[in-house]
C-alpha positions as CSV (number, residue, x, y, z in Angstrom):
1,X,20.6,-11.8,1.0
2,X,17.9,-10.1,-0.7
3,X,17.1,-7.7,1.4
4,X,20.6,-6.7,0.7
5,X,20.7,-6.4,-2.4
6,X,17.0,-4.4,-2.4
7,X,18.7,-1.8,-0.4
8,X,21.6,-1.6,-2.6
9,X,19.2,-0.8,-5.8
10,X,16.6,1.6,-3.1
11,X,19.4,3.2,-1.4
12,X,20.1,5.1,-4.5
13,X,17.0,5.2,-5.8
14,X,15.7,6.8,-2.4
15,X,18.1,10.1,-3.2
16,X,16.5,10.6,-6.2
17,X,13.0,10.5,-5.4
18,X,11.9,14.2,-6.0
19,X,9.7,13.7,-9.0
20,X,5.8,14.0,-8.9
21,X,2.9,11.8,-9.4
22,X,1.8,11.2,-13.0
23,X,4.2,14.4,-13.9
24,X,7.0,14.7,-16.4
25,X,10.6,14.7,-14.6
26,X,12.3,18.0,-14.3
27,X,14.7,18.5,-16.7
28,X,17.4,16.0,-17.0
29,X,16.7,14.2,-13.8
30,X,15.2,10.9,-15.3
31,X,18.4,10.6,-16.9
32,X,20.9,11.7,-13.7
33,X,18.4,9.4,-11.8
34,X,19.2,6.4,-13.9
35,X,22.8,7.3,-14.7
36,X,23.2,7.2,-10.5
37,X,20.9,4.5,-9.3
38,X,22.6,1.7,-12.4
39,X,26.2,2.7,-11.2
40,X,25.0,1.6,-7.5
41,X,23.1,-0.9,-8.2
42,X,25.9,-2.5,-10.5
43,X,27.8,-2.8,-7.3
44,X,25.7,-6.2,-6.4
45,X,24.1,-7.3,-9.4
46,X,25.1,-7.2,-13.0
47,X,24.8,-4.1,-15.7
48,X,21.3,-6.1,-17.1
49,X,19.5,-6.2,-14.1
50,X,20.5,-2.8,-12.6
51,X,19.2,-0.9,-15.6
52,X,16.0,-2.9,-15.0
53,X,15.5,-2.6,-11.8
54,X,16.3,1.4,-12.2
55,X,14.0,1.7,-14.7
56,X,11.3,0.3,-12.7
57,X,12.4,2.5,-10.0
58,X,11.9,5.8,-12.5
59,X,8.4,4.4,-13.7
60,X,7.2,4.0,-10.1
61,X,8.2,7.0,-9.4
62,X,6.8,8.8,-12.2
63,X,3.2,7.5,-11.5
64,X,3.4,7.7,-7.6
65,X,5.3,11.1,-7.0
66,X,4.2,14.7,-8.3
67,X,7.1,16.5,-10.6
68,X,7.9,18.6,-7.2
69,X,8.3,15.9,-5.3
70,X,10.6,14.3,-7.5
71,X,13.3,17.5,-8.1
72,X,13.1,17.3,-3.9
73,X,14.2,13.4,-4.1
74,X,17.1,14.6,-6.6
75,X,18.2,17.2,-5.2
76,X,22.1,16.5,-4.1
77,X,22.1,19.8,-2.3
78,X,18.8,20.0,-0.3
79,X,18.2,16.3,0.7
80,X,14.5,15.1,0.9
81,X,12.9,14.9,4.9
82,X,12.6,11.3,6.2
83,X,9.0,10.9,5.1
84,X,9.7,11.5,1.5
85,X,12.3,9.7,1.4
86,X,10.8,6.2,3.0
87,X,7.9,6.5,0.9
88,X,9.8,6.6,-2.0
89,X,12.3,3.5,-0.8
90,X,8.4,1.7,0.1
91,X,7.4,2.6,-3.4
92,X,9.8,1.5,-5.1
93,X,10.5,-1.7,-3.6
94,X,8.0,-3.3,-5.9
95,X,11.4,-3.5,-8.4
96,X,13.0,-6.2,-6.8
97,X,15.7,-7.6,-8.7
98,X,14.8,-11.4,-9.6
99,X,17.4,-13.7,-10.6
């Protein structure tokens, strides 16, 4: 069961990994990021806990991934290669959602 629900707050976390390692986001991403990963995650667990797990998703993010990195991760048109993407779903699996 909770491996279940992990995937369901990574899953959309893992499409918008493109930001870099102690870098700003590009421009509007953090928001797009959270505004997609909380209406995912809200899917298995409630409002509360998906915007806490998705910020803690963005803050990993932010200190592990480089800005370029990041704007790959978000970009809807140009997905990320495998690699980026499982590091970022390995990254950010620290934000488990406790309940």
């Amino acid at each position: 069961m909770r491996l279940i629900r992990l995937f369901a707050v990574a899953a959309p976390l893992a499409l918008l990994l493109p930001l870099s390692a102690h870098a700003a986001w590009p421009a509007n991403s953090k928001k797009q990021y959270m505004e997609d990963c909380t209406a995912a995650a809200q899917k298995s667990v409630n409002p509360a806990q998906a915007t806490k797990s998705c910020a803690c998703g963005a803050d990993v993010l932010e200190k592990k991934f480089t800005t370029q990195e990041i704007a790959q991760l978000m970009d809807k048109n140009n997905p990320p290669g495998p690699e980026l993407s499982q590091r970022a779903l390995k990254e950010i699996s620290v934000c488990r959602v406790q309940k």
